[in-house]
C-alpha positions as CSV (number, residue, x, y, z in Angstrom):
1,X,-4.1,27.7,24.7
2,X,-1.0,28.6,23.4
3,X,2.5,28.3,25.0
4,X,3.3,32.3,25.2
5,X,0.0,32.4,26.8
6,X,0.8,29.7,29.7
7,X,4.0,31.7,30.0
8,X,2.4,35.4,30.5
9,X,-0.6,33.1,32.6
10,X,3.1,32.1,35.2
11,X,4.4,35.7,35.0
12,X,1.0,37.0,35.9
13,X,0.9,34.3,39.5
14,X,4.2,34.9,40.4
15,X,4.0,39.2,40.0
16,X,0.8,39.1,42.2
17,X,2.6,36.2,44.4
18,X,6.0,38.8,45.1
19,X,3.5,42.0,45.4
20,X,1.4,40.5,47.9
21,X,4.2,37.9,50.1
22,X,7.3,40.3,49.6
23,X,6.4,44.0,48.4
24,X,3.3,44.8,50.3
25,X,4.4,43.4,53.4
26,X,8.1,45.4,53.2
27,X,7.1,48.4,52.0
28,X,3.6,49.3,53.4
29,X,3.7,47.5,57.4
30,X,7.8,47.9,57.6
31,X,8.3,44.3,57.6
32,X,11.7,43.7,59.2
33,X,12.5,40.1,58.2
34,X,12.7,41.0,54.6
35,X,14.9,37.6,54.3
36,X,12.7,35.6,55.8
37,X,9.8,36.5,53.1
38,X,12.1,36.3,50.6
39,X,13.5,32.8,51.9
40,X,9.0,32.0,51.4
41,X,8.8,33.1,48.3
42,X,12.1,30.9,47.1
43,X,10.8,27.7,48.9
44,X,7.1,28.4,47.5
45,X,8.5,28.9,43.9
46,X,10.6,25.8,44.0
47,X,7.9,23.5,45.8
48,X,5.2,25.1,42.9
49,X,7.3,24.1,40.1
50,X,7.9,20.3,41.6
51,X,4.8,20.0,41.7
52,X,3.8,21.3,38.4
53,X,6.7,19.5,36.3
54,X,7.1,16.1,38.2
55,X,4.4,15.3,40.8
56,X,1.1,15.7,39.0
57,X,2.0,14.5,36.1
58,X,3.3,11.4,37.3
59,X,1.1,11.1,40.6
60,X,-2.2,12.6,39.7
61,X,-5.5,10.1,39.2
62,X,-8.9,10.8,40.5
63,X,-9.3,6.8,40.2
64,X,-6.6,6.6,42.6
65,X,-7.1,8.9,45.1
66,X,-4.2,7.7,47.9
67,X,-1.5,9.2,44.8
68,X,-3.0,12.3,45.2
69,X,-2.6,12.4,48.6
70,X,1.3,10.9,48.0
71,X,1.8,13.8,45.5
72,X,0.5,16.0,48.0
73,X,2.9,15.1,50.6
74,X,6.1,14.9,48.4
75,X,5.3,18.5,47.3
76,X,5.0,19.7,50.9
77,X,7.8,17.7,52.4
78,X,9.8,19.6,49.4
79,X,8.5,23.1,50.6
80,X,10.1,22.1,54.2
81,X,13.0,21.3,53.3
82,X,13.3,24.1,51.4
83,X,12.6,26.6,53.8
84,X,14.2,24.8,56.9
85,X,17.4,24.7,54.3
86,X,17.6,28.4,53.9
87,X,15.9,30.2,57.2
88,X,17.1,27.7,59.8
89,X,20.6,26.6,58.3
90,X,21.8,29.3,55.7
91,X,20.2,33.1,57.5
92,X,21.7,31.5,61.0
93,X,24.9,31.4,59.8
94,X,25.0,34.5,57.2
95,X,23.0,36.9,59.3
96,X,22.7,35.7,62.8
97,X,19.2,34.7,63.1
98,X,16.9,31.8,61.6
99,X,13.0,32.1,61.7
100,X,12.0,29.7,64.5
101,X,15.7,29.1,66.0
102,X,15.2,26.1,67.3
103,X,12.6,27.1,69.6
104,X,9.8,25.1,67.6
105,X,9.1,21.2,67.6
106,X,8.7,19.3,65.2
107,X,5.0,18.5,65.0
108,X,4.1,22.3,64.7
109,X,7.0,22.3,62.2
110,X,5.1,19.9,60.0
111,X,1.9,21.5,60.5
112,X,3.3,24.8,59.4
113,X,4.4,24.0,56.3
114,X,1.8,21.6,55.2
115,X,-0.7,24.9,55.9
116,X,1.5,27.5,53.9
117,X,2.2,25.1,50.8
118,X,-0.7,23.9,50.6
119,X,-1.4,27.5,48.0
120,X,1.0,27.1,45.8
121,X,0.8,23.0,45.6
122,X,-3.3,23.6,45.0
123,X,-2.4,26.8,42.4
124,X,0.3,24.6,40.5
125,X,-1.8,21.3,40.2
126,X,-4.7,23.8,38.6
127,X,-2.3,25.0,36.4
128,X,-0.8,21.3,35.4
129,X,-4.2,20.1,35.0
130,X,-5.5,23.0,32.8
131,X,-2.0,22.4,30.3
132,X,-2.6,18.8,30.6
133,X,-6.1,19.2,29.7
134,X,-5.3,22.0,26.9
135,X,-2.8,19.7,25.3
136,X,-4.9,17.0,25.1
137,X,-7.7,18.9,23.4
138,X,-5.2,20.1,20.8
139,X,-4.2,16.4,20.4
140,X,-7.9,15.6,19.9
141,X,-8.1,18.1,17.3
142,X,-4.8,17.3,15.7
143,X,-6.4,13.6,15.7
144,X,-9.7,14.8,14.3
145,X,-7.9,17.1,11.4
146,X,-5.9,13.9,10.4
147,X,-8.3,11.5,10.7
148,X,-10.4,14.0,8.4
149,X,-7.9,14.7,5.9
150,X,-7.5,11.2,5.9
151,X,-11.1,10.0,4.8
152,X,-11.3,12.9,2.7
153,X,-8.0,12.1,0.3
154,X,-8.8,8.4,0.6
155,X,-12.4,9.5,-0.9
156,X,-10.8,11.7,-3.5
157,X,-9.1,9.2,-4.3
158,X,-12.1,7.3,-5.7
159,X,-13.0,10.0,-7.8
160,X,-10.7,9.7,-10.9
161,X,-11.7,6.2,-11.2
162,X,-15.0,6.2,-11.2
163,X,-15.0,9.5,-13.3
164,X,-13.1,8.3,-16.0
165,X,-14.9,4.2,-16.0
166,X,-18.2,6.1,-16.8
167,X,-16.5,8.1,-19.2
168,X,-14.6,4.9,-21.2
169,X,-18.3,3.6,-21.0
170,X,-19.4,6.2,-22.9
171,X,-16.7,6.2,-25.5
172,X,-16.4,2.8,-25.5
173,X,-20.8,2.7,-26.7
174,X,-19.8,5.7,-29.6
175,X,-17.0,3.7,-30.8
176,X,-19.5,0.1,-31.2
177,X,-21.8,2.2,-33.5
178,X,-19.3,3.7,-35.1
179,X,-19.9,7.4,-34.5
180,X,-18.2,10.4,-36.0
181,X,-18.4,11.9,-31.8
182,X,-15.8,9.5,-30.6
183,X,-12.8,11.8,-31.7
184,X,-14.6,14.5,-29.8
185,X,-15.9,12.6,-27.3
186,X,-12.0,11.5,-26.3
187,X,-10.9,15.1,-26.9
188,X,-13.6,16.1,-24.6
189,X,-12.2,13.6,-21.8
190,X,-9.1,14.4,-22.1
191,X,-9.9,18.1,-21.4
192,X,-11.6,16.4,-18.2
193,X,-8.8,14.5,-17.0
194,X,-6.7,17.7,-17.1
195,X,-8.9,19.8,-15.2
196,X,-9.5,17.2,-12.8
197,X,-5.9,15.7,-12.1
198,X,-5.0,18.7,-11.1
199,X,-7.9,20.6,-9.6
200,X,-8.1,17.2,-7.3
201,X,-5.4,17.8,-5.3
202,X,-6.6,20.6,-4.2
203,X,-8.9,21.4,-0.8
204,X,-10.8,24.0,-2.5
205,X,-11.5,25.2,-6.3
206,X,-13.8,28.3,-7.5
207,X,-17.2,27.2,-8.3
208,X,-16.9,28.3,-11.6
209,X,-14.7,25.1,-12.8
210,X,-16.7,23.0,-11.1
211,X,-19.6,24.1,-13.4
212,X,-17.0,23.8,-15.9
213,X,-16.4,20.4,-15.1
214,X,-20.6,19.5,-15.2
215,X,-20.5,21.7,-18.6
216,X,-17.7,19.4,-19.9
217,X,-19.4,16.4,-19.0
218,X,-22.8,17.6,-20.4
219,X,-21.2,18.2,-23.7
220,X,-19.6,14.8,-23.6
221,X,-22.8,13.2,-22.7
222,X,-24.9,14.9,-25.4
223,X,-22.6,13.6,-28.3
224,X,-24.1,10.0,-27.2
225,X,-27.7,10.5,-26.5
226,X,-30.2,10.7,-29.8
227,X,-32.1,13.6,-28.2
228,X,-29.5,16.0,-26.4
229,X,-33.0,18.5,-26.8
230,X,-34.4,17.1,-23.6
231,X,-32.1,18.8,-21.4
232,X,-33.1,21.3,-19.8
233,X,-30.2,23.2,-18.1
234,X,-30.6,26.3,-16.1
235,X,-27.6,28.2,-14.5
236,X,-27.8,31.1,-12.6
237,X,-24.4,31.9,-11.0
238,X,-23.1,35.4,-9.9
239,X,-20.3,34.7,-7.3
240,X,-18.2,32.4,-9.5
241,X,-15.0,32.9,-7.3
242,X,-17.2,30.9,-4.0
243,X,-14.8,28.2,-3.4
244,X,-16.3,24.5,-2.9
245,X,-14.4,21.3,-2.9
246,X,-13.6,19.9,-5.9
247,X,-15.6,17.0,-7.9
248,X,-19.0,17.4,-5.9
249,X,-21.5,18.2,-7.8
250,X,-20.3,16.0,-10.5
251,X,-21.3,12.3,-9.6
252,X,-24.7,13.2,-9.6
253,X,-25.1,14.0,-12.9
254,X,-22.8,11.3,-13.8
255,X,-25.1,8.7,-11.7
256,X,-28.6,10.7,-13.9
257,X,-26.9,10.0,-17.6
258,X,-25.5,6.7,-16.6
259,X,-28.9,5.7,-15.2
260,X,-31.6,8.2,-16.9
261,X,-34.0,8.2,-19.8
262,X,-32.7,10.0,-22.4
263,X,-34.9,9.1,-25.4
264,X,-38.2,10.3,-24.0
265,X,-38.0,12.6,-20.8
266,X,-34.5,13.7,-20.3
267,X,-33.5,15.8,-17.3
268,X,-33.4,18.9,-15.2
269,X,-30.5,21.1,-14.0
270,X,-30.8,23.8,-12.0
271,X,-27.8,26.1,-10.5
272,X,-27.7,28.8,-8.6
273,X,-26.0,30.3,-5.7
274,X,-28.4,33.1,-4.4
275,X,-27.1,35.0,-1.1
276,X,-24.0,32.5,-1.5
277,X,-25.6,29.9,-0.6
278,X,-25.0,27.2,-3.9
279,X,-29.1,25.2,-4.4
280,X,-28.1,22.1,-6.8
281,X,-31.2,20.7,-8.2
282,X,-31.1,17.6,-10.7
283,X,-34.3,15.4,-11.7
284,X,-34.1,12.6,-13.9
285,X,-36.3,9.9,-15.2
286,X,-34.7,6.4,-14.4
287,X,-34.2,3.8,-18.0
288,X,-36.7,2.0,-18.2
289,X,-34.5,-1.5,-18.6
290,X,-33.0,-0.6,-15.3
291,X,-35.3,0.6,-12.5
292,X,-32.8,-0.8,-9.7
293,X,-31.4,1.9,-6.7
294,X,-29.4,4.5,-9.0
295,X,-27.1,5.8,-5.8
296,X,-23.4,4.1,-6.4
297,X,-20.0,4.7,-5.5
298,X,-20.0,8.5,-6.3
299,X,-23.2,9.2,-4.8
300,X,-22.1,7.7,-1.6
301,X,-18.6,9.3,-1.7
302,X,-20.2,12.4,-1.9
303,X,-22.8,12.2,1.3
304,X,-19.5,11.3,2.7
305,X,-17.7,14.3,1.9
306,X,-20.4,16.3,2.8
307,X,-20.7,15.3,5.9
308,X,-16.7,16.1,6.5
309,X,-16.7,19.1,5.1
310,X,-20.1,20.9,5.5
311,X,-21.5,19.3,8.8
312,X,-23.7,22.0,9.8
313,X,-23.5,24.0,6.3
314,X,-25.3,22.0,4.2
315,X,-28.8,19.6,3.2
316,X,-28.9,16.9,1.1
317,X,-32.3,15.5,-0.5
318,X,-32.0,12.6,-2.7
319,X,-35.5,11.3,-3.6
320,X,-35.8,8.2,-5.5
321,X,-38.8,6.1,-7.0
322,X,-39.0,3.5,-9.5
323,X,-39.1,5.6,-11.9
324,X,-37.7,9.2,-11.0
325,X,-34.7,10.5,-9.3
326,X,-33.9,14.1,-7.8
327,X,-31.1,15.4,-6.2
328,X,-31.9,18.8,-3.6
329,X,-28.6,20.1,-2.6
330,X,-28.4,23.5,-0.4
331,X,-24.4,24.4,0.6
332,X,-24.1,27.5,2.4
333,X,-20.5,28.7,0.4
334,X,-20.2,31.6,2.5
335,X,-18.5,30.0,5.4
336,X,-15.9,28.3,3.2
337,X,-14.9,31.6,1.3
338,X,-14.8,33.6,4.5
């Protein structure tokens, strides 16, 4: 809750507290002691705000029960004084008469006020405990968001690296057979870098680059393999402005060239974002001189992410044999754009 609204929440109490204790009374059954009601209201609004700034904060602790009771006790004892200060002291000696006048002892003097502060001690401890309890919530959150943001840039983070090692890896295998695709291949990941140093920095880019990123990397990749035929790529998208974090559909088709068979079964790329909702589909067949777990750094990184950033929006099928691979990714975009 927010503070204007704990404000207007105090304005609201203390309207209904001076309709009902000073301007129903006054005005509707001809009250006569109009002093002594208002002499109420002062020691109920002093006593309320003791309690609410200095006792429950400091006093209150369902563990330890007897401060409670302390706090309690402090708050009325302040209400007495209070009201004894003003309608047995001050009214005596301004207008001539006090409320009790000495006619009252001291017992029943207790009693009295422990009864009539016992409203505003119980309304203001609700009140401190429902701020206390709204603050820390929004401190939870605050922690939460942080903490998120946190994990998220220290995964991001991770990206560029790994990006641009598989990349080098790539060039590094044209330049040792001496290929004519090198010079595009480093022209290629250059353009990569610059879409990606900067795009990274970012919470949120238009699904369009990041199919322009995979595009990118396709094109790199083909000027490698001997049979750039066997990919099939299909892409199907129609709401190219849906926002989705940046650099997360990339790894995995990093991890299928840097792991797949590209000399007799190539791969399969499907894209689409139907209804908004993005369907990432990848299959590959593994190399058959490394049939080890495929899933690395970026694959991880990215169930990470995921699972930051699309807890309830999203499903993630990775199946993996020993000699296939296939990635099933549903993202509902729609809540991120909105």
């Amino acid at each position: 809750m927010k503070k204007r609204d704990f404000i207007f929440l105090h304005l609201f109490f203390w309207a209904l507290y001076l309709i009902g204790s000073i301007i129903v009374p006054h005005y509707f059954y001809n009250e006569k002691y109009l002093l002594l009601d208002i002499s109420f209201f002062i020691a109920s609004f002093i006593c309320f705000y003791i309690n609410y700034l200095f006792v429950v904060p400091k006093l209150f602790d369902v563990n330890r029960l007897y401060k409670v009771v302390i706090g309690f006790f402090i708050s009325a004892i302040v209400f007495g004084c209070v009201r004894y200060s003003i309608e047995e002291i001050l009214l005596p000696k301004l207008v001539g008469y006090g409320n009790y006048n000495g006619k009252v002892n001291i017992s029943y003097y207790l009693y009295n006020n422990i009864y009539w502060s016992s409203a505003p001690i119980f309304i203001s401890t609700v009140f401190c405990l429902f701020k206390l309890f709204s603050s820390s919530e929004k401190e939870k959150q605050e922690l939460i968001t942080t903490t998120k943001n946190a994990q998220l840039q220290a995964l991001k983070s991770q990206i560029n690296p790994h990006f641009i090692f598989n990349s080098l890896n790539n060039i590094y295998s044209l330049v040792y057979q001496k290929s004519d695709n090198a010079l595009v291949a480093i022209e290629e990941l250059s353009q990569l870098l610059r879409y990606s140093t900067k795009d990274l920095e970012k919470d949120y880019i238009p699904l369009e680059k990041e199919i322009g990123y995979i595009h990118s990397l396709i094109a790199l990749e083909k000027l490698r393999i001997k049979n750039p035929e066997l990919l099939n790529i299909e892409n199907n998208i129609n709401h190219p402005k849906l926002e989705i974090s940046p650099m997360l559909l990339v790894p995995f088709v990093e991890n299928a060239f840097k792991h797949g068979d590209f000399k007799e079964k190539g791969l399969i790329l499907k894209i689409n974002d139907q209804d908004e909702k993005l369907h990432f589909y990848l299959h590959n067949f593994k190399n058959k001189k490394g049939k080890d777990a495929v899933s690395g750094i970026g694959i991880d990184n990215v169930e990470k992410r995921l699972k930051i950033l699309y807890p309830k929006n999203h499903q993630l099928k990775i199946i993996e044999s020993e000699t296939e691979f296939t990635v099933d990714l549903k993202i509902n975009l729609r809540k991120i754009s909105e």
